[in-house]
C-alpha positions in Angstrom: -11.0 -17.0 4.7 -7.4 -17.0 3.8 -8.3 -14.0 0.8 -10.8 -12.1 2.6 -13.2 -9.6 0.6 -13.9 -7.0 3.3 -14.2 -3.1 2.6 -15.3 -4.2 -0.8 -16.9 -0.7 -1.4 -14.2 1.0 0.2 -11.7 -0.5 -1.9 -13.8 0.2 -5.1 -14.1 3.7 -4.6 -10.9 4.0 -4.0 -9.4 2.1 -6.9 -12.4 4.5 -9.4 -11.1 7.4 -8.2 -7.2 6.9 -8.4 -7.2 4.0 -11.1 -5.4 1.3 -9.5 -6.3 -2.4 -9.6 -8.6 -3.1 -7.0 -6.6 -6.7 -6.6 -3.5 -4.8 -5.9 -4.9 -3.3 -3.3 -6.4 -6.1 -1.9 -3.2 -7.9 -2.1 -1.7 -4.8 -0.1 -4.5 -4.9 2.4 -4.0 -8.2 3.2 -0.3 -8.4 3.5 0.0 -5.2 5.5 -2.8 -5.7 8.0 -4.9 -9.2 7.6 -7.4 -6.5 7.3 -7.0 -5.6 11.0 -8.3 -1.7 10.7 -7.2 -1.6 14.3 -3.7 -2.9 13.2 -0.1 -0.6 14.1 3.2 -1.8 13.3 6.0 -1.0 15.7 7.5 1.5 13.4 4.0 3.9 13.4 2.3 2.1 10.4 -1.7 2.3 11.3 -3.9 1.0 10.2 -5.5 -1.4 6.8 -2.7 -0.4 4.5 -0.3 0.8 7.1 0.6 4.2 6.4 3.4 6.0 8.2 1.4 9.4 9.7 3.9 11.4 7.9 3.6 9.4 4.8 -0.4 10.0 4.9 -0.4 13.9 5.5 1.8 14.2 2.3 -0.5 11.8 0.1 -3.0 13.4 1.9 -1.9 17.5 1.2 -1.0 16.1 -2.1 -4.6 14.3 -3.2 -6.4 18.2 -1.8 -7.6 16.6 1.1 -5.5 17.1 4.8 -8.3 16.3 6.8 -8.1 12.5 6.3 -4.6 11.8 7.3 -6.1 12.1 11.3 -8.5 9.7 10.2 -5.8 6.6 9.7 -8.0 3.6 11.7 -11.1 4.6 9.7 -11.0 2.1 6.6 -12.9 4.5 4.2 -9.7 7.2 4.6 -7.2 4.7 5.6 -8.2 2.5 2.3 -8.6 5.8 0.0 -4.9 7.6 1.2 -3.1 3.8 0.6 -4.9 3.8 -2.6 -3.6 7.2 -3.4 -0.1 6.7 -2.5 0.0 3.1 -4.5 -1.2 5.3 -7.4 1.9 7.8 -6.7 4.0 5.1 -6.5 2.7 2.8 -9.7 2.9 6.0 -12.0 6.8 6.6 -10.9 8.0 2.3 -10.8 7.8 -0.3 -12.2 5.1 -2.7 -10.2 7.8 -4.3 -8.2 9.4 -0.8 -7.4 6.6 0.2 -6.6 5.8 -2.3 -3.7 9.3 -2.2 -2.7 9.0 1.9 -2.1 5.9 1.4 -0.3 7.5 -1.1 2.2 11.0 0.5 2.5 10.6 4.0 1.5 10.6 5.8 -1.9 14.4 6.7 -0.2 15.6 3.4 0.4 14.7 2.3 -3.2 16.4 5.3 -4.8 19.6 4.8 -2.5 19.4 1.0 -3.7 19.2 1.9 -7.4 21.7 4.6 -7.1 23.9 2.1 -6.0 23.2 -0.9 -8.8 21.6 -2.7 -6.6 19.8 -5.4 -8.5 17.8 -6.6 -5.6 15.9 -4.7 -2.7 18.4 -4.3 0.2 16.0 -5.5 2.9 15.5 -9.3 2.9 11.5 -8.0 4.5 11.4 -5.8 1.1 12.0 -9.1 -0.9 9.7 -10.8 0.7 6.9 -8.4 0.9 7.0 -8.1 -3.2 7.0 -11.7 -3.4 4.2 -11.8 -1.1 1.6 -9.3 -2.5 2.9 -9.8 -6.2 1.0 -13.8 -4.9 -1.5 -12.4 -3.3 -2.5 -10.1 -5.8 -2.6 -13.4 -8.3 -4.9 -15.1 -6.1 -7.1 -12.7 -5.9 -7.4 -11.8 -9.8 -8.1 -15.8 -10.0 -10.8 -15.5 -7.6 -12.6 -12.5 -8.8 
């Protein structure tokens, strides 16, 4: 209950066609929504993964299909564009980076490094790579 396994399929495809770990994903799901599909952050983050609109029509123009950013609240697309910006992200940062630009912004993490900072400016950032970097263990244990 605590880990769910929903949108198993979903996140599978996902994962084949971009190559990330499936438990990364996972760990992302469940730290950015609960796996609420419904779920919107006061910012403008909708949906499973949270994705900024903006954020999703680039990934979205970028991956050769603009069509499923207006799709956010549908897992399927929501699940897939995530996947596809984690994949983005991974191939640029290290794993921790990574998280930390999709929390704060691929911005705030260069501003951060450009200034030698050896730890994430926001104390959320922190914890949010603290958080899924767990999660993400739990669910390799479980799986």
């Amino acid at each position: 209950v605590a880990y769910p396994n929903k949108y198993s399929n979903e996140i599978c495809s996902a994962c084949r066609e971009f190559e990330v770990d499936e438990n990364l994903v996972r760990a992302v799901i469940r730290t950015e929504s609960k796996y609420r599909p419904d779920a919107q952050s006061r910012a403008g983050a909708v949906g499973l993964m949270q994705l900024m609109p903006s954020t999703a029509v680039w990934i979205a123009e970028k991956i050769g299909s603009p069509q499923s950013a207006v799709r956010l609240t549908e897992p399927s697309e929501n699940i897939r564009l995530g996947t596809a910006y984690l994949k983005y992200l991974t191939e640029k940062y290290s794993l921790a980076d990574a998280l930390a630009a999709y929390n704060a912004g691929e911005g705030n993490l260069l501003r951060w490094r450009s200034e030698g900072r050896e730890e994430y400016g926001f104390k959320e950032t922190r914890e949010y790579v603290k958080k899924v970097l767990r999660s993400k263990k739990v669910y390799e244990k479980f799986r």
